[in-house]
C-alpha positions in Angstrom: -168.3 -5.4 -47.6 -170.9 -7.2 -49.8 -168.6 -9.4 -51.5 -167.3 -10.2 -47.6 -170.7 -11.3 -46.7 -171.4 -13.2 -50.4 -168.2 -15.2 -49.7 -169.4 -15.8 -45.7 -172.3 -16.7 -47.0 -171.1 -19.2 -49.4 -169.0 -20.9 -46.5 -172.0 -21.9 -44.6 -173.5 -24.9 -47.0 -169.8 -25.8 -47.8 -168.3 -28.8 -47.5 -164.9 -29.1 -46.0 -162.1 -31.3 -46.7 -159.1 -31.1 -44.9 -155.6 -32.2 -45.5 -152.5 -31.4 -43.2 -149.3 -32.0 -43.5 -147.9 -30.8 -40.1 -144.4 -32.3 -41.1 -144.7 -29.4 -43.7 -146.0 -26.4 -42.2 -143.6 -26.9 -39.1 -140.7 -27.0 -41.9 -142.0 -23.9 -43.6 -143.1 -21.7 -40.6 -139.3 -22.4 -39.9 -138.4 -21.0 -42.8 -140.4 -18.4 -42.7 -139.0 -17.4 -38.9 -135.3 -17.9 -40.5 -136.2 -15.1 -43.8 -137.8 -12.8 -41.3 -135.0 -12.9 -38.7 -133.1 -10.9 -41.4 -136.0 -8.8 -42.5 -135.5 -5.0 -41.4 -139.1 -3.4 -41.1 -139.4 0.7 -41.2 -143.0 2.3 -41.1 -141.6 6.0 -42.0 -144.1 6.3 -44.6 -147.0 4.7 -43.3 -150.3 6.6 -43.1 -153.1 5.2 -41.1 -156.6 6.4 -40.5 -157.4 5.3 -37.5 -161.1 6.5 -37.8 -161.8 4.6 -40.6 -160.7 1.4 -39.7 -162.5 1.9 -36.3 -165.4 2.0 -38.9 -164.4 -0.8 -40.8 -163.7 -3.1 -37.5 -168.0 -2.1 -36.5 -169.0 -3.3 -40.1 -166.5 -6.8 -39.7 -168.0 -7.5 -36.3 -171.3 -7.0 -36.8 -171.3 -9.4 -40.2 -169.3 -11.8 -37.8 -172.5 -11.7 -35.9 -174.4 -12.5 -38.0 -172.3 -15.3 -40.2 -173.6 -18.4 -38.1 -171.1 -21.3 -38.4 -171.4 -24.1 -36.2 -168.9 -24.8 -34.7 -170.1 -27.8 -32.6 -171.4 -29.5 -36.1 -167.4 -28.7 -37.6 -166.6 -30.5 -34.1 -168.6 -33.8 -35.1 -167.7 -33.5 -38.2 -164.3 -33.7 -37.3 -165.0 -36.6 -34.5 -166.5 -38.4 -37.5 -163.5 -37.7 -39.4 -160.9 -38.9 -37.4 -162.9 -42.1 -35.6 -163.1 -43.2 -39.5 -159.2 -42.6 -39.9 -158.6 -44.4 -36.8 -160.8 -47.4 -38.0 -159.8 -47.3 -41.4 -156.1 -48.1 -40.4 -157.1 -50.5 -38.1 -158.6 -52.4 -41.1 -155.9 -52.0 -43.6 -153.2 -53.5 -41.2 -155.9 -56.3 -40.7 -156.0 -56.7 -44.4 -152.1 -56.8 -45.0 -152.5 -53.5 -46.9 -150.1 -51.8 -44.4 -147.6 -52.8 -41.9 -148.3 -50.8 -39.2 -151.0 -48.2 -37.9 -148.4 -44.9 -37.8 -147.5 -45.7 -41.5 -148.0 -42.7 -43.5 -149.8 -43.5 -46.7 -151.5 -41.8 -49.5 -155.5 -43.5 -49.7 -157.8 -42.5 -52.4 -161.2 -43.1 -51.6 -164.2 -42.8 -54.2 -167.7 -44.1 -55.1 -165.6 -46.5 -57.6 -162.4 -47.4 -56.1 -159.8 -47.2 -53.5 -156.1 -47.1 -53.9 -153.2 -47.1 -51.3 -150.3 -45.3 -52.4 -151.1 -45.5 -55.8 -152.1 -49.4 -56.4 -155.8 -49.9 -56.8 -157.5 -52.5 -54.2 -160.0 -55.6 -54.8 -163.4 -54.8 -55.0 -164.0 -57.1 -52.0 -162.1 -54.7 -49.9 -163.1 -51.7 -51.8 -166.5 -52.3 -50.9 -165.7 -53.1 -47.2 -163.7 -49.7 -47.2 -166.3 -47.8 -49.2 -168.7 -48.8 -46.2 -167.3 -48.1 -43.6 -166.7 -44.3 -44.8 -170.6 -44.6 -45.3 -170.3 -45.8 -41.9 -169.2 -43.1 -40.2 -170.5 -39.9 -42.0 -173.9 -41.5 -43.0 -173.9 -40.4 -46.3 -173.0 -42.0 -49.5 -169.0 -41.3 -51.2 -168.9 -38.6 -53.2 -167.2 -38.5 -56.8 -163.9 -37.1 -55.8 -163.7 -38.0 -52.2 -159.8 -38.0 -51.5 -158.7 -38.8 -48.5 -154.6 -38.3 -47.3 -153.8 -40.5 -44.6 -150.4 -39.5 -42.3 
């Protein structure tokens, strides 16, 4: 239980970066769904203590409690997030660095450079890019900022 509330602890002055391929995880939850549709589950052997996980459950919900995330800062976070996404492709198709809005692309963002799929940008742009991340989260780019673009 200590270690539970160490790592709880730990995930409140984390910072979050999220990647998602949804292509991906629809394509492996249905492979998942396809292995388990052949899966044959017997619990003959299975003990439980009913008691003591009632016990356990009162210790996880009251260190739920008191584990304060914020979920309305995640939310802005994540407003910020995808209103700089939005913006960003909006530039690159200005800037002939993409042909089209939906494309899907792979954009590395850093406090020294930028690349788009793998080809490093001008510093003109890098700058413009760099500042408009700064932009949008108010805060300067971080060594290994990544950012995935789909």
């Amino acid at each position: 239980m200590e270690r539970l509330r160490t790592e709880l602890e730990s995930l409140r002055n984390h910072k979050f970066k999220f990647e998602f391929d949804s292509d991906e995880f629809k394509k492996n939850m249905e492979e998942l769904a396809e292995e388990l549709k052949n899966q044959q589950f017997t619990f003959q052997d299975f003990e439980f203590d009913m008691s003591e996980f009632k016990e356990e459950m009162k210790e996880l919900k009251e260190e739920i409690k008191n584990f304060n995330i914020d979920f309305k800062d995640l939310n802005m976070e994540m407003e910020k997030l995808n209103g700089l996404l939005k913006d960003l492709k909006i530039e690159l198709k200005k800037d002939n660095l993409i042909d089209d809005e939906d494309e899907e692309i792979n954009l590395e963002l850093n406090e020294n450079e930028m690349k788009i799929n793998g080809e490093q940008i001008p510093d003109d742009l890098f700058t413009k890019y760099k500042e408009l991340y700064e932009k949008h989260f108010g805060i300067d780019l971080e060594k290994d900022t990544h950012i995935h673009i789909n």
